[in-house]
C-alpha positions in Angstrom: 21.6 -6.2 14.5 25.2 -6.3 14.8 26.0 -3.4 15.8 23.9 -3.0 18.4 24.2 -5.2 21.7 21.6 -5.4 24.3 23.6 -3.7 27.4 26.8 -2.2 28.0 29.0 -3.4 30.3 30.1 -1.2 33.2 33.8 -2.1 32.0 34.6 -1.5 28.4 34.6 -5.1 26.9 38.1 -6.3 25.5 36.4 -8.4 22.7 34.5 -4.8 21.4 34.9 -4.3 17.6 36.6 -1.5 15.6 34.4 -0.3 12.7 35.7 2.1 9.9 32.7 4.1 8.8 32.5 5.0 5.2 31.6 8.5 4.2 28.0 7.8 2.9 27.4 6.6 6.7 28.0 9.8 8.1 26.1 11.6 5.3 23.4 10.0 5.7 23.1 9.8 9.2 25.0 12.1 11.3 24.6 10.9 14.5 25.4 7.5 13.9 29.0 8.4 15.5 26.8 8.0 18.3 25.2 4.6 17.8 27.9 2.2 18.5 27.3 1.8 22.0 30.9 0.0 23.2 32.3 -0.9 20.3 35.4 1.9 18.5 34.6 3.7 15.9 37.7 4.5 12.8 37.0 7.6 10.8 39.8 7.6 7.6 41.5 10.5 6.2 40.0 10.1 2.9 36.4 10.5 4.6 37.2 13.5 6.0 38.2 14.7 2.4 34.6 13.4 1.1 33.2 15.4 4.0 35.1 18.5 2.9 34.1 18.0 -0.9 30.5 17.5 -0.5 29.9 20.3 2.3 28.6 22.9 0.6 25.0 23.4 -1.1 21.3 23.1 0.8 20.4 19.5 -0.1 20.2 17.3 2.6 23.5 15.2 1.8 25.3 18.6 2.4 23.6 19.6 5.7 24.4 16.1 7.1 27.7 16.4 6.0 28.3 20.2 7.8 26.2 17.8 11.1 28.6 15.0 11.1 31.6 17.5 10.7 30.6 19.6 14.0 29.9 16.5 15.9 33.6 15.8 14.9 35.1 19.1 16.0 32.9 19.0 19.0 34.3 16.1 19.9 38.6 17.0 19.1 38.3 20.1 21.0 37.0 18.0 24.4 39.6 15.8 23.9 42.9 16.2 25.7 45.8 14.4 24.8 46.8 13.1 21.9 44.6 12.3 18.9 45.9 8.7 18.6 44.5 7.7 21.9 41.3 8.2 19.7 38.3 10.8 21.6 35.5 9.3 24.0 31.9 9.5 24.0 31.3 9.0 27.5 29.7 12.0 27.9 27.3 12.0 25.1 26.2 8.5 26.9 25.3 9.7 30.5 28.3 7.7 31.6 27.8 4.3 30.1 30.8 2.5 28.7 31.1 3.4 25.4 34.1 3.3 22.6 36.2 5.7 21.3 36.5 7.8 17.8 40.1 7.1 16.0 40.7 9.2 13.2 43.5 8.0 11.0 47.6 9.8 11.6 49.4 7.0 10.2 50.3 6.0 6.5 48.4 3.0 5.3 51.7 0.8 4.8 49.2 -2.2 4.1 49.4 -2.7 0.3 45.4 -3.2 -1.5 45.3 -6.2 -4.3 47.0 -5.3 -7.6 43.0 -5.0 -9.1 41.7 -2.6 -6.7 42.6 1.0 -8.3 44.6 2.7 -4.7 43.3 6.2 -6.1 39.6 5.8 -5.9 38.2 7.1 -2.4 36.6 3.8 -1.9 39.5 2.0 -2.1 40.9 3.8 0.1 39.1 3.4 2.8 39.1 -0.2 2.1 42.9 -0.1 1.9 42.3 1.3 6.0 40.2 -1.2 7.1 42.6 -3.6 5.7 45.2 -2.1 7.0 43.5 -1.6 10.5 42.7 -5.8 10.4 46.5 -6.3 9.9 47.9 -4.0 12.4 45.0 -5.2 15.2 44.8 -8.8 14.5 43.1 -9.5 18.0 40.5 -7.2 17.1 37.2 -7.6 14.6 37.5 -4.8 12.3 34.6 -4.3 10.1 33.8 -1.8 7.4 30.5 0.0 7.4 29.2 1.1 3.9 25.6 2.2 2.8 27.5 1.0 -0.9 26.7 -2.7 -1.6 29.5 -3.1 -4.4 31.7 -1.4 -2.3 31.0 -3.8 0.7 31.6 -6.9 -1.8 34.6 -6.0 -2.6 35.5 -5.7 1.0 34.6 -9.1 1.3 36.2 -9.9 -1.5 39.3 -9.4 -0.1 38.8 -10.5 3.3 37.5 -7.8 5.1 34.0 -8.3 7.1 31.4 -5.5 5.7 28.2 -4.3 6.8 25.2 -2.3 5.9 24.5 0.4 8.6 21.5 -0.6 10.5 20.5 1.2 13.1 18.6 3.8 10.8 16.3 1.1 10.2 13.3 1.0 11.9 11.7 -2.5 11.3 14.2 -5.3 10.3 11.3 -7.1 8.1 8.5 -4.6 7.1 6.0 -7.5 7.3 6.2 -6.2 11.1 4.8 -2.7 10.1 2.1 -1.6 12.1 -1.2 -2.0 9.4 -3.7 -0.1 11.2 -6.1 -2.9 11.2 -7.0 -6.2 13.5 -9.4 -8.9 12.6 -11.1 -9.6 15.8 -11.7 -13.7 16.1 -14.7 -15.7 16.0 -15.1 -16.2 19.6 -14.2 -12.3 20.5 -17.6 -11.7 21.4 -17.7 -14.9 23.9 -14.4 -13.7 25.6 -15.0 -10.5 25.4 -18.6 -9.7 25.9 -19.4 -10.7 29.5 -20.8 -7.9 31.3 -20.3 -5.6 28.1 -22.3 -2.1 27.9 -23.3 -0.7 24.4 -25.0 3.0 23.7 -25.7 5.4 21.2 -24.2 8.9 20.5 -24.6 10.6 17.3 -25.4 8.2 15.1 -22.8 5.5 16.7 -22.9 2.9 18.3 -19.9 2.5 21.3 -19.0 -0.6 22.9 -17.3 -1.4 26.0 -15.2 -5.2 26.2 -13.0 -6.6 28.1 -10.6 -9.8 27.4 -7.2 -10.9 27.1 -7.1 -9.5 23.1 -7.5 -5.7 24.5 -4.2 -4.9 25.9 -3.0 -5.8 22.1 -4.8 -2.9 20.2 -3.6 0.2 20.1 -6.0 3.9 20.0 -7.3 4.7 16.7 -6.7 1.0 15.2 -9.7 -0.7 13.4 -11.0 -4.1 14.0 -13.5 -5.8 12.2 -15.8 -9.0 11.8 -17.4 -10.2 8.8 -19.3 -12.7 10.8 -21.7 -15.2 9.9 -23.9 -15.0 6.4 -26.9 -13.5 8.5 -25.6 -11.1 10.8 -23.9 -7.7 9.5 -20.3 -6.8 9.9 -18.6 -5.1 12.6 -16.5 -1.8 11.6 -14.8 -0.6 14.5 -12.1 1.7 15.7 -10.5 1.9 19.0 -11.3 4.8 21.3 -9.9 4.2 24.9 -7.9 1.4 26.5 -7.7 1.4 30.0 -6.4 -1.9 31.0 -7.7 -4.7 29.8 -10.9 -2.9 28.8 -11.5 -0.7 25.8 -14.2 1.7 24.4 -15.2 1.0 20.1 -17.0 2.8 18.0 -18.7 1.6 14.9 -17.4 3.8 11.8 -19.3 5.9 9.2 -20.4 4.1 6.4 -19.1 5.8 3.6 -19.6 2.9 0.9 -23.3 4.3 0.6 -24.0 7.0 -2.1 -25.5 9.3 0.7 -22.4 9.7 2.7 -20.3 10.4 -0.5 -17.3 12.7 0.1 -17.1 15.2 -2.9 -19.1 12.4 -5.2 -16.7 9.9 -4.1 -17.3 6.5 -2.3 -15.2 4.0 -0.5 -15.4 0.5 -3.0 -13.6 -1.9 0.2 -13.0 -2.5 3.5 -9.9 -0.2 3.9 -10.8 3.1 1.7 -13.8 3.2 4.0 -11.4 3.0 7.1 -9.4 5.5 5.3 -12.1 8.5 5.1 -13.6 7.8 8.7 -9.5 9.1 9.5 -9.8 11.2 6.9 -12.6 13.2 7.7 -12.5 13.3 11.4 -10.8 16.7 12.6 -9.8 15.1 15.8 -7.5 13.3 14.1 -4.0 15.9 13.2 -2.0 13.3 11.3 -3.2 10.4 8.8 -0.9 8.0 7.0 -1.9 6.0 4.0 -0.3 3.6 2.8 -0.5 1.0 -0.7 0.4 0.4 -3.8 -0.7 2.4 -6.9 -4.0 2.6 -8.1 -5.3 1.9 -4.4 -6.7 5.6 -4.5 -4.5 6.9 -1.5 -4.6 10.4 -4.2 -8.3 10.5 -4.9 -9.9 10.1 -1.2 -7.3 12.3 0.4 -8.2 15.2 -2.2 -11.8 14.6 -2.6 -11.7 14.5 2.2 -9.7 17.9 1.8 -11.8 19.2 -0.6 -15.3 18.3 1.8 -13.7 19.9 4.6 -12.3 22.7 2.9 -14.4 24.0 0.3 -17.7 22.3 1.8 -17.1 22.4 5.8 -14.5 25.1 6.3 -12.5 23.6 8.2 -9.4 24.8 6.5 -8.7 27.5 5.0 -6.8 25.9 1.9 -4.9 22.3 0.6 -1.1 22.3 0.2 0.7 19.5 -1.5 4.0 19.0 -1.8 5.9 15.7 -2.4 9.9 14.8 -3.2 10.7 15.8 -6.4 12.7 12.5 -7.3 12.4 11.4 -11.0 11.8 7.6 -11.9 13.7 8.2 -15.4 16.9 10.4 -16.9 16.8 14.2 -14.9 15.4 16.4 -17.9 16.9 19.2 -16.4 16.2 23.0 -15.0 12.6 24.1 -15.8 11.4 27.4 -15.8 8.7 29.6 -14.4 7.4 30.3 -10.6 7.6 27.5 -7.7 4.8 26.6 -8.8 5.2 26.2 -12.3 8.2 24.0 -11.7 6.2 22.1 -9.7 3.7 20.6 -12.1 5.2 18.3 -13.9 5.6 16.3 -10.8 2.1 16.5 -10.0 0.9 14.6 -12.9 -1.3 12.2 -9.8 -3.1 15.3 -8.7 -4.0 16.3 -12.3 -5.5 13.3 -12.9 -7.4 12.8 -9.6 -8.9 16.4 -9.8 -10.6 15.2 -13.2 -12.0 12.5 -11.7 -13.2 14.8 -8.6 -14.3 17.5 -11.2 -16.7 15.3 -13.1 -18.7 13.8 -9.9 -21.0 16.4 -10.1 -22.9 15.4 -13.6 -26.1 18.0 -13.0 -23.7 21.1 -12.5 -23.2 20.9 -16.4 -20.2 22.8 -18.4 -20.2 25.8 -17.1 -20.7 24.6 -13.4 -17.7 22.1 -13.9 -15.9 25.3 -15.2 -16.3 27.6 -12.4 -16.2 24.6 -9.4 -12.0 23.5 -11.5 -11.3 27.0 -10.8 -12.9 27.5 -7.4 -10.7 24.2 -6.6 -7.8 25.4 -8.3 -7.6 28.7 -5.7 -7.5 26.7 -3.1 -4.8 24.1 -3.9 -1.3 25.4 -3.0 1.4 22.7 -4.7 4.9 23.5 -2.7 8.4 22.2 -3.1 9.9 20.8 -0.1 13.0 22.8 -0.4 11.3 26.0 1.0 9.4 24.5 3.8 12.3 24.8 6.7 11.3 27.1 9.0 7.2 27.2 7.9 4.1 27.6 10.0 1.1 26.4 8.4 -2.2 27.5 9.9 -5.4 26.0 9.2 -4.2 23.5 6.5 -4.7 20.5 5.2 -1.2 19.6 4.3 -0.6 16.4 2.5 2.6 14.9 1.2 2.6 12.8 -1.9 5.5 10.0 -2.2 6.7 10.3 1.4 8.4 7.0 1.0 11.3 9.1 -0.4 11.6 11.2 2.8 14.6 10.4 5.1 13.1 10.6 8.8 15.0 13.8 9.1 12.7 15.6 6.3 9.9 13.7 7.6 10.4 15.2 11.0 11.0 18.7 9.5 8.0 18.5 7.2 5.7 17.3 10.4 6.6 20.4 12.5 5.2 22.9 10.5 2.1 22.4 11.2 0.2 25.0 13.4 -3.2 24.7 15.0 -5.7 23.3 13.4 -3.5 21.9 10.7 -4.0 18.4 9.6 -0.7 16.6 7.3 -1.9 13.3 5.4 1.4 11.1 4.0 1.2 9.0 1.4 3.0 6.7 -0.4 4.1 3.0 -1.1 7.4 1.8 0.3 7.8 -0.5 -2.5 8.6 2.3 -4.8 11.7 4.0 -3.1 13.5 6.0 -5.4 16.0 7.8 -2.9 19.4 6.2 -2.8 20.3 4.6 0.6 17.0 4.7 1.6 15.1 1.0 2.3 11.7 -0.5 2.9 13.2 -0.3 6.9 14.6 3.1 6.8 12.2 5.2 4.9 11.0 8.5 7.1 7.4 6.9 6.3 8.5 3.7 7.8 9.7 5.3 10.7 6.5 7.6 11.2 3.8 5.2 10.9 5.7 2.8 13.8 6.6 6.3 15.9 2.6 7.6 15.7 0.7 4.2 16.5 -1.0 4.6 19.4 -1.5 7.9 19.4 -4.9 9.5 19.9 -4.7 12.5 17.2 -3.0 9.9 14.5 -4.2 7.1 12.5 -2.6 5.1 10.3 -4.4 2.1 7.1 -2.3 0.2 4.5 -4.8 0.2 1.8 -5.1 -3.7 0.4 -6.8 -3.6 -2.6 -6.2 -1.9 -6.1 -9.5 -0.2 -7.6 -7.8 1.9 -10.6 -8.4 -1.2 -13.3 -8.5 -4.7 -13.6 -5.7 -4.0 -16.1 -3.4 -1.8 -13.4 -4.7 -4.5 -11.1 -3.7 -7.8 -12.6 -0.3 -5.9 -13.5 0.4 -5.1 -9.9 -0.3 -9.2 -9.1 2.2 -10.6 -12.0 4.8 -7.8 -13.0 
């Protein structure tokens, strides 16, 4: 990434670049006036006007906005001197070299092409970065814009753009952590020298040792098919110390009598899925995969087991990011709740299926378990969930892709003891402007939670909803 470099210098570096931040930078990440490392930073007038104008509200645009403008006047009021010998952040970098903050108090005298509108914000602060490239032609002055027409235009005329990237967590998403390792057909020769096995519980633990060890990560699954005559290996990761680690074959819930609320696992990964799932050691579960993988239907029918069946919570929230696909249809009425509902068309449909497992309860059983279900199922918005404790739950977030890693963080810390928070989603369905495959808040937490012993993570593979839904995923 550009605008990141490996190591400051002790000596700021005369070849450092000046970049002029747009205003949808700074509302969408705050602290990126801190991300810069060396290189100067050049905030124009006219973005300080788009701070101004989109402060107020409680959506997350206008809290970022209030952030970015207190890091601002944080930052004037420690600087002494004049403004125009720009404001250093040598202090927010435990002494590092680090650039400097300019904020425009001169006229742009640099005239934009006769086709770019001068009264438009955005052209504005392309008319200062042009202006800056004229007035410092030693220097590489760049414009930083989450806009992509409004970076082509910058080029269009000259003027180096870039997206801002260091919100991104992976640059290629193929890199995301999938929660599952095929161990090789010679594991077992590297691997197996010396090794103990034993039974606890109804598992069977391994302990190996090898070169592939230090590789895996706690909670991941490996696997073998192996050869047509001997069964395959379902494992997860226990313990690493080393180059030795501790595995521990899963529960098999593809057969009927290990069924979670009727349901069974139909592959591989759904299987991998409910041994996370229903293991109360295990405080935070991502899932992700595309639609019709059943992400929905074996979180419910896990939270239903362990609520309803095992008590292990006391009820199931749900909540997800209220972002339509289509045209806004407006306001709607009733309680938070009611407003709710519409969005939560996927838990509608998964509760039918979940409600009609049970074929010897008959009508009047299916009646009284949809309404025994429906008392414990809290739906919640996120915009009242600052400043929550939940107790006891098992919290799960539909469409997390949407989350920026801010929300995602906020939504995380409510949870109390004995609180369990499943996300969901499919980064290839982001409907949240400025946020990517590589800066998505479920991105961010399945790379930040690998590894740890209370998390687990699976990308579910393989669509089970229809062979229609299916072969539509493959060639659409």
């Amino acid at each position: 990434m550009i605008q990141k470099k490996p190591a400051a210098t002790s000596k700021k570096s005369p070849q450092s670049k000046l970049f002029v931040l747009d205003t949808n930078v700074l509302m969408h990440d705050p602290t990126c006036l801190f991300r810069f490392e060396e290189h100067d930073l050049f905030i124009p007038i006219c973005t300080l006007e788009e701070l101004d104008a989109n402060k107020k509200g409680m959506t997350e645009v206008a809290r970022n906005a209030r952030q970015a403008s207190r890091f601002l006047d944080e930052l004037v009021t420690a600087t002494a001197g004049t403004l125009g010998d720009g404001m250093s952040l040598e202090k927010r970098s435990n002494g590092a070299a680090t650039g400097r903050i300019y904020l425009q108090t001169d006229t742009v005298t640099t005239p934009l092409p006769g086709n770019l509108a001068s009264g438009k914000a955005d052209n504005q602060i392309i008319g200062v970065a042009l202006h800056q490239s004229k007035v410092q032609p030693k220097r590489h002055v760049i414009l930083v814009s989450k806009d992509i027409n409004m970076r082509i235009k910058a080029r269009a005329i000259g003027i180096a753009a870039e997206d801002y990237f260091n919100d991104k967590v992976l640059e290629d998403t193929e890199l995301l952590y999938s929660g599952v390792t095929e161990l090789p057909a010679n594991f077992w020769d590297e691997h197996g020298k010396g090794m103990e096995s034993w039974q606890h519980q109804g598992h069977t633990f391994y302990r190996v040792t090898g070169p592939l060890v230090p590789k895996l990560l706690i909670n991941e699954f490996v696997y073998q098919e192996g050869p047509d005559n001997t069964p395959p290996l379902y494992a997860i990761v226990r313990e690493i110390k080393g180059k030795t680690a501790q595995l521990e074959t899963l529960k098999d819930y593809t057969h009927q009598k290990n069924n979670v609320w009727g349901i069974t696992a139909r592959n591989r990964e759904q299987n991998m899925a409910l041994n996370l799932l229903m293991n109360p050691e295990v405080d935070f579960v991502t899932l992700l995969g595309q639609a019709g993988t059943g992400k929905t239907l074996l979180t419910l029918a896990a939270g239903l087991m362990l609520t309803l069946e095992f008590k292990v919570y006391s009820e199931i929230i749900i909540t997800r990011v209220t972002v339509p696909v289509g045209e806004d249809i407006g306001f709607l009425p009733g309680t938070e709740e009611e407003k709710m509902n519409p969005w939560m068309g996927a838990l509608e449909d998964n509760l039918d299926v979940l409600n009609k497992t049970d074929d010897e309860a008959g009508e009047w059983g299916r009646a009284a378990t949809r309404d025994l279900i429906r008392s414990r199922i809290k739906v919640k918005s996120l915009n009242f969930m600052r400043g929550r404790t939940f107790i006891n739950k098992f919290l799960i977030i539909d469409e997390a892709q949407n989350l920026t890693p801010k929300q995602m963080k906020t939504l995380i810390t409510r949870a109390g003891p004995g609180t369990k928070v499943v996300c969901l989603g499919n980064i290839a369905q982001i409907d949240t402007p400025y946020l990517t495959e590589g800066s998505s808040g479920l991105t961010y937490v399945v790379d930040r939670f690998k590894g740890w012993a209370h998390s687990g993570h699976i990308t579910l593979m393989r669509g089970e909803r229809s062979r229609l839904a299916d072969h539509a995923a493959e060639i659409l």
